[in-house]
VMD Tcl script that builds the backbone (N, CA, C; Angstrom):
set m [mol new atoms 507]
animate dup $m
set s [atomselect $m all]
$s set {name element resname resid chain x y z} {
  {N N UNK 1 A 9.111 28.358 -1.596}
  {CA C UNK 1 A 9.029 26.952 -1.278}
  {C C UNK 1 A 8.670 26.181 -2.549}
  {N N UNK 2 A 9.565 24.959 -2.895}
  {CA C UNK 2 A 9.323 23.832 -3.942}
  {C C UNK 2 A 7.719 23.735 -3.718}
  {N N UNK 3 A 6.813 23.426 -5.423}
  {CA C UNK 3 A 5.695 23.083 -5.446}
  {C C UNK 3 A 5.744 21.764 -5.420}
  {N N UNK 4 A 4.694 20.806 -4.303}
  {CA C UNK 4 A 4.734 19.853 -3.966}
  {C C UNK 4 A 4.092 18.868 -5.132}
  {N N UNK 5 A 3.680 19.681 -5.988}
  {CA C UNK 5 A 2.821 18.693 -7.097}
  {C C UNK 5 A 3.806 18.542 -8.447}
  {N N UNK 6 A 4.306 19.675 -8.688}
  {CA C UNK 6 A 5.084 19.427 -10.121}
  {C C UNK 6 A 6.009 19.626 -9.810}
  {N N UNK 7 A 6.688 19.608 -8.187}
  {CA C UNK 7 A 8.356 19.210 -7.901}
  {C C UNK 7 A 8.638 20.555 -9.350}
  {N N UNK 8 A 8.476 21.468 -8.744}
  {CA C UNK 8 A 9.179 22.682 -9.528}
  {C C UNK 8 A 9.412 22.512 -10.674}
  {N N UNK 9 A 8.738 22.181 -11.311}
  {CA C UNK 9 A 8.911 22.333 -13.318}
  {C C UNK 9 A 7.335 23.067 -13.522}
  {N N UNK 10 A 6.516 23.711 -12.916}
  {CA C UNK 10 A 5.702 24.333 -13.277}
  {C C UNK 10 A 4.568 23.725 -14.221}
  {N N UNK 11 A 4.783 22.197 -14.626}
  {CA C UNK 11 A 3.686 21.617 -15.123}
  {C C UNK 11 A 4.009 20.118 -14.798}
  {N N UNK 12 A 2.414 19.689 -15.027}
  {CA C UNK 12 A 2.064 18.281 -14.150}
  {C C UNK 12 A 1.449 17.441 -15.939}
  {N N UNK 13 A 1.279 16.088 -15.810}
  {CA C UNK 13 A 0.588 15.379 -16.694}
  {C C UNK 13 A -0.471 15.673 -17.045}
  {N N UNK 14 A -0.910 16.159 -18.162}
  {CA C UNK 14 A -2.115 15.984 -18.981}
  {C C UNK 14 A -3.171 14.908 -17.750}
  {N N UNK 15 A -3.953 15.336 -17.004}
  {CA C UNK 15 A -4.830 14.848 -16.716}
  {C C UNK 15 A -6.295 13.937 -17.634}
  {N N UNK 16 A -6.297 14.419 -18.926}
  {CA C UNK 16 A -7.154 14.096 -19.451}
  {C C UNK 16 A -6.777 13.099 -20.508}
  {N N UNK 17 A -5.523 12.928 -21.185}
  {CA C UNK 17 A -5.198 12.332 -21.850}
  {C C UNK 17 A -4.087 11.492 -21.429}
  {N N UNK 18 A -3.493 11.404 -19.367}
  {CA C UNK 18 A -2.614 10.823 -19.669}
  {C C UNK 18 A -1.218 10.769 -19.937}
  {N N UNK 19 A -0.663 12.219 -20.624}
  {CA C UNK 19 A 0.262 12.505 -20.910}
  {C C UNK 19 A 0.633 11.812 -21.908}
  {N N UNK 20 A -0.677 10.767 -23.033}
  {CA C UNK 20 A -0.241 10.440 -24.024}
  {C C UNK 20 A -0.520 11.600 -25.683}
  {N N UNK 21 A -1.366 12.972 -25.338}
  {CA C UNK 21 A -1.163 13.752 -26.388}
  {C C UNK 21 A -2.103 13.921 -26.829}
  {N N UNK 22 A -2.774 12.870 -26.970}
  {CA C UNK 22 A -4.077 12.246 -27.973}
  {C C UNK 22 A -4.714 11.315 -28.155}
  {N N UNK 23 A -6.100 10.399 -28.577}
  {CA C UNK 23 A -6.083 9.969 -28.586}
  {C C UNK 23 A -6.036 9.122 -30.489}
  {N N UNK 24 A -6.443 7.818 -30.403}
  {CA C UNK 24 A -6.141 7.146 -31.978}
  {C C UNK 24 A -7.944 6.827 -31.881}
  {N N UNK 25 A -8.582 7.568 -32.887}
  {CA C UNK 25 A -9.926 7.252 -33.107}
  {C C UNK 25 A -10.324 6.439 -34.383}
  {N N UNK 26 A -11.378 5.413 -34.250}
  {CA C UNK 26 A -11.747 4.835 -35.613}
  {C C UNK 26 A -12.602 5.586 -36.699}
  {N N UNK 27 A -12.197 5.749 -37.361}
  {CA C UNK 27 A -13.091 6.545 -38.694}
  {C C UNK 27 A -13.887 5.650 -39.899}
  {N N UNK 28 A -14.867 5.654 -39.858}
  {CA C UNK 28 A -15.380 4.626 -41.059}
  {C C UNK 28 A -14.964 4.675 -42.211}
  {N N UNK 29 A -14.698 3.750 -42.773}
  {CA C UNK 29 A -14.191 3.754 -44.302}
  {C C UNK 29 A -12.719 4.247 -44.409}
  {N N UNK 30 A -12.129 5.118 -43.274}
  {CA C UNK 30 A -10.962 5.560 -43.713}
  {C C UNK 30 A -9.485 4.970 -42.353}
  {N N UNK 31 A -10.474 4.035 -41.650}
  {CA C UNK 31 A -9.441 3.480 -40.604}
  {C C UNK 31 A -9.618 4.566 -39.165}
  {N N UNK 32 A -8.138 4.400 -38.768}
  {CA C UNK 32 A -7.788 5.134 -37.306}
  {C C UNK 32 A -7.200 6.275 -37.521}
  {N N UNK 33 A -7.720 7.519 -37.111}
  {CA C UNK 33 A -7.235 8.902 -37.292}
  {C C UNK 33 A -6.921 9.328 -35.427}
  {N N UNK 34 A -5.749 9.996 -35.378}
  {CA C UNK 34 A -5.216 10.876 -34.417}
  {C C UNK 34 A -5.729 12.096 -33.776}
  {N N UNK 35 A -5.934 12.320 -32.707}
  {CA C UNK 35 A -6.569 13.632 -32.680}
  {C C UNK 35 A -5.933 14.337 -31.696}
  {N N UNK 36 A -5.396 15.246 -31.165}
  {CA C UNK 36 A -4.723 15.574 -30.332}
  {C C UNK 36 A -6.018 16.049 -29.063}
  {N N UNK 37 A -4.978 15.901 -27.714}
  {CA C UNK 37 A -5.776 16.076 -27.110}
  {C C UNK 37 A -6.775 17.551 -26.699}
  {N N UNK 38 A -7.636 17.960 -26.254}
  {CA C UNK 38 A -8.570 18.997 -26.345}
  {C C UNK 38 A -8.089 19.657 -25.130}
  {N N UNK 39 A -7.078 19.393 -23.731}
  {CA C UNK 39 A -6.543 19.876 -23.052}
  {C C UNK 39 A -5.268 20.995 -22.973}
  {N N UNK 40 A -4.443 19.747 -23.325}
  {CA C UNK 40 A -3.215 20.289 -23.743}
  {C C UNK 40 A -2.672 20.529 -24.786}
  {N N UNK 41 A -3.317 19.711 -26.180}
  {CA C UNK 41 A -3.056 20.316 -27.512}
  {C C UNK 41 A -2.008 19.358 -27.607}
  {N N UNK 42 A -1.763 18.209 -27.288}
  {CA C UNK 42 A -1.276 17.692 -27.956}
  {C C UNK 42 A 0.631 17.805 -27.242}
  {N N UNK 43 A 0.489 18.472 -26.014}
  {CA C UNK 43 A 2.105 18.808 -25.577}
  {C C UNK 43 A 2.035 18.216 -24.506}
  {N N UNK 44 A 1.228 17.243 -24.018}
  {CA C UNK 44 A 1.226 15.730 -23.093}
  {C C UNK 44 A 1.231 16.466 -21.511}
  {N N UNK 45 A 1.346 18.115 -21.372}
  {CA C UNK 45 A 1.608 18.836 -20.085}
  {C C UNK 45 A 0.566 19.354 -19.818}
  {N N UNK 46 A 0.090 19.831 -18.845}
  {CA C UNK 46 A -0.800 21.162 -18.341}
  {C C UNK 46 A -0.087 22.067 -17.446}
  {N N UNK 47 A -0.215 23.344 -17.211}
  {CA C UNK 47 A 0.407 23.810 -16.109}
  {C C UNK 47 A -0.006 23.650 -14.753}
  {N N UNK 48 A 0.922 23.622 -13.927}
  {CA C UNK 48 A 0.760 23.047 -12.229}
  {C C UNK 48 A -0.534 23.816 -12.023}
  {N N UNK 49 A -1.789 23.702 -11.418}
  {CA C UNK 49 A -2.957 24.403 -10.597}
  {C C UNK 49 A -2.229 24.702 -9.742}
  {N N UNK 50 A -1.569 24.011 -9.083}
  {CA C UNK 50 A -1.109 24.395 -7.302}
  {C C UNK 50 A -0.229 25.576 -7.225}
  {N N UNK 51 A 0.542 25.637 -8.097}
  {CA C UNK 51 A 1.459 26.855 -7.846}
  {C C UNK 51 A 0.987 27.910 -9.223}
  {N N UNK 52 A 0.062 27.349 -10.112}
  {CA C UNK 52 A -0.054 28.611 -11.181}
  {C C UNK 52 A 0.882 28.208 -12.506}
  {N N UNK 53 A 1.797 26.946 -12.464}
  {CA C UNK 53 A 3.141 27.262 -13.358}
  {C C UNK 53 A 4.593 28.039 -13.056}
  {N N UNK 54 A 4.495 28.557 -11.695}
  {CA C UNK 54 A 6.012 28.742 -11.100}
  {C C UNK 54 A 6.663 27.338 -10.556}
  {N N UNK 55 A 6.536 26.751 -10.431}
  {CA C UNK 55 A 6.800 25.965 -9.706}
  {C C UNK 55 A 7.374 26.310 -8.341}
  {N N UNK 56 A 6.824 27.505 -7.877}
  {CA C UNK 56 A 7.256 28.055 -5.980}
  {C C UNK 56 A 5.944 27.614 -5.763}
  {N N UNK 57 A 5.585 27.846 -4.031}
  {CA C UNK 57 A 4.626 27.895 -3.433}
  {C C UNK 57 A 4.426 29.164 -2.641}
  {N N UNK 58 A 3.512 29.926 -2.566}
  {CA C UNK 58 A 3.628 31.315 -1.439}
  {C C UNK 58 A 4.436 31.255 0.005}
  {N N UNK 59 A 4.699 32.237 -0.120}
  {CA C UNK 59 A 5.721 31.969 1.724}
  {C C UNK 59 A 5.072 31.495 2.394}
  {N N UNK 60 A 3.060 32.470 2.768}
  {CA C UNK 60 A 2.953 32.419 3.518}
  {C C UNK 60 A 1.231 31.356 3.058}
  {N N UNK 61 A 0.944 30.764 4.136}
  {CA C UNK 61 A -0.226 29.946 3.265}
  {C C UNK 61 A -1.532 30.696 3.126}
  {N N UNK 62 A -2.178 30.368 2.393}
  {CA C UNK 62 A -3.520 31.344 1.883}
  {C C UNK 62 A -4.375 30.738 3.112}
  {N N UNK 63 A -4.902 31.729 3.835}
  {CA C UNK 63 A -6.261 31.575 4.877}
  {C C UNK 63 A -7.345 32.428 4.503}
  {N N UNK 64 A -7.956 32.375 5.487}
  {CA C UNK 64 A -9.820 32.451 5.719}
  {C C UNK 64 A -10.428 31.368 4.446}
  {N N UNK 65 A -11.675 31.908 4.578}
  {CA C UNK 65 A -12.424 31.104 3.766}
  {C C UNK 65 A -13.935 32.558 3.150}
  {N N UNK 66 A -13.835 31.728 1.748}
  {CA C UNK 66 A -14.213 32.596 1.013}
  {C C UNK 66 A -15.514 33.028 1.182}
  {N N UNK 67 A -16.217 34.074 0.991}
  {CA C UNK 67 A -17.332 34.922 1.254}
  {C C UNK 67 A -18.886 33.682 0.954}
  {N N UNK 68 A -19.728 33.243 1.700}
  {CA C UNK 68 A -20.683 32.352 1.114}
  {C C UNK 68 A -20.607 31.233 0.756}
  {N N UNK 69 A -19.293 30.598 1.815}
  {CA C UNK 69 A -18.724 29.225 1.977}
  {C C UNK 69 A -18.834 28.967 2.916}
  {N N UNK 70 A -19.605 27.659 3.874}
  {CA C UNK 70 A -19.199 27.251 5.000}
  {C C UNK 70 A -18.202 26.015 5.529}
  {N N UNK 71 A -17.323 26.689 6.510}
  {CA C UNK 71 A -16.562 25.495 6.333}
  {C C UNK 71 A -16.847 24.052 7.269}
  {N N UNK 72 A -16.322 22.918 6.351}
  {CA C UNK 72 A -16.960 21.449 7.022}
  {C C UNK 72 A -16.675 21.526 8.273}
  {N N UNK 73 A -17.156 20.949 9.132}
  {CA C UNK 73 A -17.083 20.847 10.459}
  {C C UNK 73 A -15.662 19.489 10.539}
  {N N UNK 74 A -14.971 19.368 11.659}
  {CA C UNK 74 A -13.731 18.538 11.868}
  {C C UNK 74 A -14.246 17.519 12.781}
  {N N UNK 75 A -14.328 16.461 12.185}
  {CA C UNK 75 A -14.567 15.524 12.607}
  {C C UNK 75 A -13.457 15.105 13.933}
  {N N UNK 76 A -13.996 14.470 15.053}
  {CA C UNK 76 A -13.348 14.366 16.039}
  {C C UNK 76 A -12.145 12.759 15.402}
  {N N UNK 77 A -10.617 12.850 15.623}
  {CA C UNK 77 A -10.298 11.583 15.479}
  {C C UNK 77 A -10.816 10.678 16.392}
  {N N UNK 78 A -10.435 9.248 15.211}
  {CA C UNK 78 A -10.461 7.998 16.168}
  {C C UNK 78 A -8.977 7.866 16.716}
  {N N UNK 79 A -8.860 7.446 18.141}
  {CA C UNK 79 A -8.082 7.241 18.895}
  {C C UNK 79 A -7.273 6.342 18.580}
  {N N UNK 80 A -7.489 5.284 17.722}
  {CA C UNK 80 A -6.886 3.916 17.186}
  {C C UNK 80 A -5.346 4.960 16.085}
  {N N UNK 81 A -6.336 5.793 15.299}
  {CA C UNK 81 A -5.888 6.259 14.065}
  {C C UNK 81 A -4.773 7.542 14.220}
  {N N UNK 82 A -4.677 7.532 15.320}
  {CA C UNK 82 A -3.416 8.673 15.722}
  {C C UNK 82 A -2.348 7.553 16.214}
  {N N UNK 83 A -2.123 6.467 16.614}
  {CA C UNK 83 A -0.959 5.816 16.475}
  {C C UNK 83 A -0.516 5.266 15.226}
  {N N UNK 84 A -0.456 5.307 13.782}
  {CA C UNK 84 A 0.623 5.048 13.076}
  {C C UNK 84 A 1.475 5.462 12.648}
  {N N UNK 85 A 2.072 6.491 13.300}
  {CA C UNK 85 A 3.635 6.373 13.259}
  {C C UNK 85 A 4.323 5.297 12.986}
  {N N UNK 86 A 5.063 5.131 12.105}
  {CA C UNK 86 A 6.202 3.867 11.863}
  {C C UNK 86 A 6.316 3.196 10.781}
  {N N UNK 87 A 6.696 2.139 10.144}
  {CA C UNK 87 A 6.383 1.667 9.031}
  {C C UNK 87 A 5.733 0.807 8.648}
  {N N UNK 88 A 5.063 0.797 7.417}
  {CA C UNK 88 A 3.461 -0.142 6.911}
  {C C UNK 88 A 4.087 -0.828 5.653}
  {N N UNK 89 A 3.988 -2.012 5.834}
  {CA C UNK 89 A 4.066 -2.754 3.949}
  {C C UNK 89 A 3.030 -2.576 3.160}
  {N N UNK 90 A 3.372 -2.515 1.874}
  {CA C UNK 90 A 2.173 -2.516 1.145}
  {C C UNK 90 A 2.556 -3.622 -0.063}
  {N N UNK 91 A 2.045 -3.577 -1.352}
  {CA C UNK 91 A 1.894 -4.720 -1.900}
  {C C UNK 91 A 3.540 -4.594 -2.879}
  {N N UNK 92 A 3.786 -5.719 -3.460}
  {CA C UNK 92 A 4.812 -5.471 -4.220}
  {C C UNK 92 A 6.287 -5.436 -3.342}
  {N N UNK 93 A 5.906 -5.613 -2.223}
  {CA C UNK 93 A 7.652 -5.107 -1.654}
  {C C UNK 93 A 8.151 -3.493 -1.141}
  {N N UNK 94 A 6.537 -2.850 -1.617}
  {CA C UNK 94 A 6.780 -1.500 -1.204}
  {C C UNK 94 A 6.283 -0.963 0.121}
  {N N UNK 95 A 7.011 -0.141 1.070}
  {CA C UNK 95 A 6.753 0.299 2.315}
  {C C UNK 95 A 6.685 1.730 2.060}
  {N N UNK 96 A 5.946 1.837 3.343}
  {CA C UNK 96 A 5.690 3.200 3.737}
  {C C UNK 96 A 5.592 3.622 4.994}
  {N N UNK 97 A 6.922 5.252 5.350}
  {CA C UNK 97 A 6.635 5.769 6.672}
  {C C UNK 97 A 5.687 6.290 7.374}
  {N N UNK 98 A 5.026 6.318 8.108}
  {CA C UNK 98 A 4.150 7.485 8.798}
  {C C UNK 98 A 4.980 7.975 9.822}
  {N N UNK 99 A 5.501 9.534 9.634}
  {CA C UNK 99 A 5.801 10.236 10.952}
  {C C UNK 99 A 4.701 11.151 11.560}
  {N N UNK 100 A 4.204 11.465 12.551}
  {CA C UNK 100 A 3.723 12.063 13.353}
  {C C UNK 100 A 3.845 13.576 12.880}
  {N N UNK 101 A 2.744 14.312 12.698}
  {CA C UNK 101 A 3.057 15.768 11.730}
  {C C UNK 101 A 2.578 16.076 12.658}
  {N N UNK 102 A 1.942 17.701 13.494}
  {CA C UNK 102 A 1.036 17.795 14.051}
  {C C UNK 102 A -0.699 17.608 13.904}
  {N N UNK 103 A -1.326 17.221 13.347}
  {CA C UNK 103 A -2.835 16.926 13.479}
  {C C UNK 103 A -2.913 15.434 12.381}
  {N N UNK 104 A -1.649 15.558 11.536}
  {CA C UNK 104 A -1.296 14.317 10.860}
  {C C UNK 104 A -0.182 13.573 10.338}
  {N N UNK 105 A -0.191 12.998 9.629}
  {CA C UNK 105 A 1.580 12.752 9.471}
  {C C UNK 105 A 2.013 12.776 8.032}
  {N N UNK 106 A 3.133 12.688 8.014}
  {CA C UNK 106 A 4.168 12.917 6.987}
  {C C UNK 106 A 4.484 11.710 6.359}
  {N N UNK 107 A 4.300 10.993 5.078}
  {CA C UNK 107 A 4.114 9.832 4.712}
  {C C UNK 107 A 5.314 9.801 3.316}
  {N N UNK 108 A 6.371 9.208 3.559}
  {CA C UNK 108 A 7.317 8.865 2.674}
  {C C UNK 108 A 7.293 7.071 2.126}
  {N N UNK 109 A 7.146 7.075 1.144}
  {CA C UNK 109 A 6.577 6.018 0.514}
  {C C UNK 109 A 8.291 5.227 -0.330}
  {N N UNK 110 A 8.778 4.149 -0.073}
  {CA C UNK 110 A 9.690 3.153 -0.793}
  {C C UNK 110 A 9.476 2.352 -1.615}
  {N N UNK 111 A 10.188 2.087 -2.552}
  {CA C UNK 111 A 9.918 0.729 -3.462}
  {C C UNK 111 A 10.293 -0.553 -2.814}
  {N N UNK 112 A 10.723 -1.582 -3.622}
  {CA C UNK 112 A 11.326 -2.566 -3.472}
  {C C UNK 112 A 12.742 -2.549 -3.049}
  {N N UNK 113 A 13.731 -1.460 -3.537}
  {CA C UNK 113 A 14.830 -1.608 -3.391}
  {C C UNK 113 A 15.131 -0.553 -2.153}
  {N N UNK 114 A 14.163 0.111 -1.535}
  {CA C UNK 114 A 14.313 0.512 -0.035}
  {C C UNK 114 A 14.403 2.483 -1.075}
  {N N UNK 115 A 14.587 2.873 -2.299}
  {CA C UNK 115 A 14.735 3.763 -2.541}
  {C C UNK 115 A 13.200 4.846 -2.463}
  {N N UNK 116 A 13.607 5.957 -2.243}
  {CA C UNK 116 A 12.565 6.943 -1.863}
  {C C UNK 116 A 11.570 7.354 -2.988}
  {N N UNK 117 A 10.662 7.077 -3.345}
  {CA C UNK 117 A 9.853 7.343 -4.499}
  {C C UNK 117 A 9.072 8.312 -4.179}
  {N N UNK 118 A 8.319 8.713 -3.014}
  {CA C UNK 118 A 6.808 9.444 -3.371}
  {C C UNK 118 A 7.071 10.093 -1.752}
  {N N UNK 119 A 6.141 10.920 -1.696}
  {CA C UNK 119 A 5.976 11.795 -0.125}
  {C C UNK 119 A 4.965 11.870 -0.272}
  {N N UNK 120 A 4.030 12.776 0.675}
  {CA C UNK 120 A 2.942 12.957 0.684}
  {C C UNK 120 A 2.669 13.275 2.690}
  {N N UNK 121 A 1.167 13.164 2.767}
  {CA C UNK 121 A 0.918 13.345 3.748}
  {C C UNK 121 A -0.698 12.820 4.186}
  {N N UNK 122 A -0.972 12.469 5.569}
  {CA C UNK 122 A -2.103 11.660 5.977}
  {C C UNK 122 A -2.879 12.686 6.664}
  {N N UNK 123 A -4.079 12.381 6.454}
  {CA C UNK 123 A -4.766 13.626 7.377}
  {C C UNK 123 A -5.579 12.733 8.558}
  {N N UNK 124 A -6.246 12.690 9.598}
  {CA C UNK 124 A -7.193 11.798 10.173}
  {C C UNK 124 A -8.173 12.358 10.308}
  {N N UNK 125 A -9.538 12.022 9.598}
  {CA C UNK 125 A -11.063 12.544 10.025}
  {C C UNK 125 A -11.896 11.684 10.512}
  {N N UNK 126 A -12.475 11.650 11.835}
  {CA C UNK 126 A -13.248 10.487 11.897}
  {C C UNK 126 A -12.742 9.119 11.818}
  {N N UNK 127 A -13.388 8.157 11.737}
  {CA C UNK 127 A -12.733 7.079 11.523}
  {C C UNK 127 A -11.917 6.910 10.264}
  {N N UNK 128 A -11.878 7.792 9.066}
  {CA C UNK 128 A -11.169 7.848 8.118}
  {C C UNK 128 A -9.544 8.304 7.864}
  {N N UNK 129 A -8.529 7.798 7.401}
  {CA C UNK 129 A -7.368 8.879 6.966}
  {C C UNK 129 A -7.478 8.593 5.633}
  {N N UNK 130 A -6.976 10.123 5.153}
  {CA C UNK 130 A -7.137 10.242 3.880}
  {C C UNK 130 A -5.285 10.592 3.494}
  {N N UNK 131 A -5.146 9.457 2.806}
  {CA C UNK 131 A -3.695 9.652 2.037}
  {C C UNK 131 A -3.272 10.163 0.870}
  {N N UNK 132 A -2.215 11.126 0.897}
  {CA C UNK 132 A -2.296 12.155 -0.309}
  {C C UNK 132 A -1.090 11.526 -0.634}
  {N N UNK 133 A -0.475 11.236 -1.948}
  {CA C UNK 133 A 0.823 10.714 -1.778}
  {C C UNK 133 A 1.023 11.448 -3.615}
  {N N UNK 134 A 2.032 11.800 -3.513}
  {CA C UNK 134 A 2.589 12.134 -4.542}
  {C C UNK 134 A 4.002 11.892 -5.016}
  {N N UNK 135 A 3.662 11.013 -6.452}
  {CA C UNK 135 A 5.010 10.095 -6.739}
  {C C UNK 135 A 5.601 10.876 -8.329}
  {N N UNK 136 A 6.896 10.732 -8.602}
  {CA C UNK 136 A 6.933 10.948 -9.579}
  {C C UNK 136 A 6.650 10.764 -10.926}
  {N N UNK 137 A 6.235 9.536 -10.879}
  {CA C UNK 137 A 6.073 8.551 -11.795}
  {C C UNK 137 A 4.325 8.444 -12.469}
  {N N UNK 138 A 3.350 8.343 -10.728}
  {CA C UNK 138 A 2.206 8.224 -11.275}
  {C C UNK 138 A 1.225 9.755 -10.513}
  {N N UNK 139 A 1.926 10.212 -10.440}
  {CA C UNK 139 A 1.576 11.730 -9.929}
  {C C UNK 139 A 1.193 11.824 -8.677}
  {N N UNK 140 A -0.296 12.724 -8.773}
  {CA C UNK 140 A -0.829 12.373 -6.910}
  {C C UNK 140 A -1.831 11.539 -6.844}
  {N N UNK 141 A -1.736 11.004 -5.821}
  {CA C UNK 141 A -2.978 9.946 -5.359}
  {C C UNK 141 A -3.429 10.365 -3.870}
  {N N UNK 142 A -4.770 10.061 -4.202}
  {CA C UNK 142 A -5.580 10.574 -3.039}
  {C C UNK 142 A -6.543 9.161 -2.483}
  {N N UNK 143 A -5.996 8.446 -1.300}
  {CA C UNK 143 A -7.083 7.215 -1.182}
  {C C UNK 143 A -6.966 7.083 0.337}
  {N N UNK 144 A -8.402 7.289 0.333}
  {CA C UNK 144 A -9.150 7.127 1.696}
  {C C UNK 144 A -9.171 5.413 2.451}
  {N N UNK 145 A -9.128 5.597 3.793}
  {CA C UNK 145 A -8.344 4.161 4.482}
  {C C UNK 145 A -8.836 4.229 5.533}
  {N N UNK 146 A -9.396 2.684 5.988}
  {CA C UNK 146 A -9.836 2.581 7.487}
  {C C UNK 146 A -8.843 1.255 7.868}
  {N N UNK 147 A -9.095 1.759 8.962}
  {CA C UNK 147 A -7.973 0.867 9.691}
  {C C UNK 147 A -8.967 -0.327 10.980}
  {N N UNK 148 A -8.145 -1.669 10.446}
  {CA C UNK 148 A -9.042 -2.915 11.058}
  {C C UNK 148 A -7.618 -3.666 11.925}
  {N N UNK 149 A -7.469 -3.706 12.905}
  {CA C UNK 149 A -6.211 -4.557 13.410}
  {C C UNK 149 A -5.179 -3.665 13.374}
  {N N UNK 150 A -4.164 -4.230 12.139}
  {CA C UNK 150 A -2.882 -3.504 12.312}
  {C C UNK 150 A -2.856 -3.527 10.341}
  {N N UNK 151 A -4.398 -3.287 9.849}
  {CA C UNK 151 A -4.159 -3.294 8.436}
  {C C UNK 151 A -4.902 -2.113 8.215}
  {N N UNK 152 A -4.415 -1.162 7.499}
  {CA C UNK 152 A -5.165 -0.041 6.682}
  {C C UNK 152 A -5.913 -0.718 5.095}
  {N N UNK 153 A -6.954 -0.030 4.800}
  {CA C UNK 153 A -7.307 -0.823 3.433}
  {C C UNK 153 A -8.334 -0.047 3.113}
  {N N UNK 154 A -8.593 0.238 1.741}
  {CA C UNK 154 A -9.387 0.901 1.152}
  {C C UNK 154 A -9.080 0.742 -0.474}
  {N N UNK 155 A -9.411 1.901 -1.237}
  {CA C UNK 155 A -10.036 1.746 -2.832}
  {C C UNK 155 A -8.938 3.234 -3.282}
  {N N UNK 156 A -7.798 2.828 -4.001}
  {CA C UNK 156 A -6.942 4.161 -4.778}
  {C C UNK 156 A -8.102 3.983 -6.176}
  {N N UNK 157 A -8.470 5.433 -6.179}
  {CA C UNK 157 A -9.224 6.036 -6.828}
  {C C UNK 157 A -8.292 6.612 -8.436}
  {N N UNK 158 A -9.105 5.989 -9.744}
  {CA C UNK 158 A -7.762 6.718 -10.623}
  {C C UNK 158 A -8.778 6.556 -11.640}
  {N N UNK 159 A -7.718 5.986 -12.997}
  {CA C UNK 159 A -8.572 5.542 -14.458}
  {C C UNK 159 A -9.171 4.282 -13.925}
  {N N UNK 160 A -8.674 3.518 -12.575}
  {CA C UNK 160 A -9.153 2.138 -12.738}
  {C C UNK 160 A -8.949 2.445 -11.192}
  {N N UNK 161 A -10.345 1.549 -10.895}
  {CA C UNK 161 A -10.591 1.142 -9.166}
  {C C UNK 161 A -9.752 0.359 -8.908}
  {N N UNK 162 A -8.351 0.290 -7.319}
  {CA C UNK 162 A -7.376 -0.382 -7.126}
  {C C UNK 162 A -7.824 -0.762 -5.811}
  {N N UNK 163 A -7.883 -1.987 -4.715}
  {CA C UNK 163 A -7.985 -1.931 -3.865}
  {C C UNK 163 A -6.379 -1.964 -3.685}
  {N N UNK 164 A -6.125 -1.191 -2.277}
  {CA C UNK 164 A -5.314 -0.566 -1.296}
  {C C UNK 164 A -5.144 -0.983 0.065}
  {N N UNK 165 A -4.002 -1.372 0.464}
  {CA C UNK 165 A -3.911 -2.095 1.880}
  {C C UNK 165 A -2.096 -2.024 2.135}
  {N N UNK 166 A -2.204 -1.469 3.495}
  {CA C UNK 166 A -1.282 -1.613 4.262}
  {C C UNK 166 A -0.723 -2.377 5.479}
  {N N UNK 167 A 0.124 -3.059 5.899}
  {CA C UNK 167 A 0.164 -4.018 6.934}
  {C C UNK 167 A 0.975 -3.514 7.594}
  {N N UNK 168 A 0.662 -3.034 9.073}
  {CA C UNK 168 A 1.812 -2.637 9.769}
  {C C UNK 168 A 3.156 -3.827 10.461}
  {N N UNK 169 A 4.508 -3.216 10.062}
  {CA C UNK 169 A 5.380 -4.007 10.146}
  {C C UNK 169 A 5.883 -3.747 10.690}
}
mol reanalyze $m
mol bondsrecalc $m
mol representation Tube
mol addrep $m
C-alpha cells in the first residue's frame, strides 16, 4: 500500500529547515555565512518515518500496544460531531469533503479551481475532531476543531499559529 505521507518517494521535507537546506547566519566582522542544515545536511529531504523510506505501507497494520504503555481511554463522541458528512468551505475559495469512514471520516480537501489537492482523515474524540490532512505542497497538518452551529474552527498548528474555520455549505 502507497505511503500516505511521502505519496511513495520514500522522503518527506526537511522538517527542521523547511526544505530550504540551511540556514544564512550573521557573522561579525565577516557578514552572512551559510550553514547547512544539521538534519538533512543540506539535501532539503529526510526519509519518510511512516514507511521507513520505502515508500509502501505494511499489508497488514501494526497492533497491540507496547509493553509499559497504557492506552488513552476513548472518549465517548459528541452526537452533533458524527453528522459532517458533506461539504465545508473554508477560506480562500477552498472546500472540503467529509465522507463517513467507520468511527471517522475521510476528508478530501479542493482549491479554488474545484481541483483535488490534499486527503487526509477526521477522527472524533469528545467534543473534539482532530483533522489530519495531508497536501502536497505544505505536507501534513494536524488541527484540532470544535464545532459551534454549522462552523468548525480552531488553531492549524505549524511555524506560525493559523486560525482555522470551516462553514458548512
Amino acid at each position: 500500500m502507497q505511503c500516505y505521507t511521502c505519496f511513495s518517494s520514500g522522503y518527506v521535507t526537511c522538517p527542521t529547515c523547511n526544505g530550504q537546506g540551511g540556514y544564512w547566519k550573521a557573522v561579525a566582522g565577516i557578514g552572512n555565512e551559510y550553514e547547512p542544515c544539521f538534519q538533512c545536511g543540506g539535501k532539503r529531504q529526510i526519509k519518510c518515518l511512516t514507511c521507513g523510506g520505502t515508500g509502501n505501507l505494511p499489508d497488514k497494520p501494526i497492533t497491540g500496544v507496547p509493553p509499559n504503555v497504557t492506552p488513552t481511554p476513548k472518549l465517548t463522541p459528541d452526537p452533533a460531531l458524527l453528522e459532517l458528512a458533506g461539504r465545508w468551505k473554508g477560506a480562500a475559495g477552498s472546500r472540503y469533503e467529509f465522507v463517513k469512514e467507520n468511527d471517522g471520516y475521510h476528508v478530501a480537501q479542493f482549491n479554488l479551481l474545484g481541483m483535488e489537492v490534499g486527503e487526509g482523515e477526521a477522527v472524533v474524540s469528545g467534543s473534539v475532531l482532530t483533522l489530519i490532512l495531508r497536501n502536497k505542497l505544505t505536507g501534513t497538518t494536524t488541527i484540532d476543531l470544535r464545532l459551534s452551529g454549522n462552523r468548525l474552527s480552531g488553531v492549524l498548528r505549524g511555524l506560525f499559529s493559523l486560525p482555522f474555520a470551516l462553514k458548512k455549505a
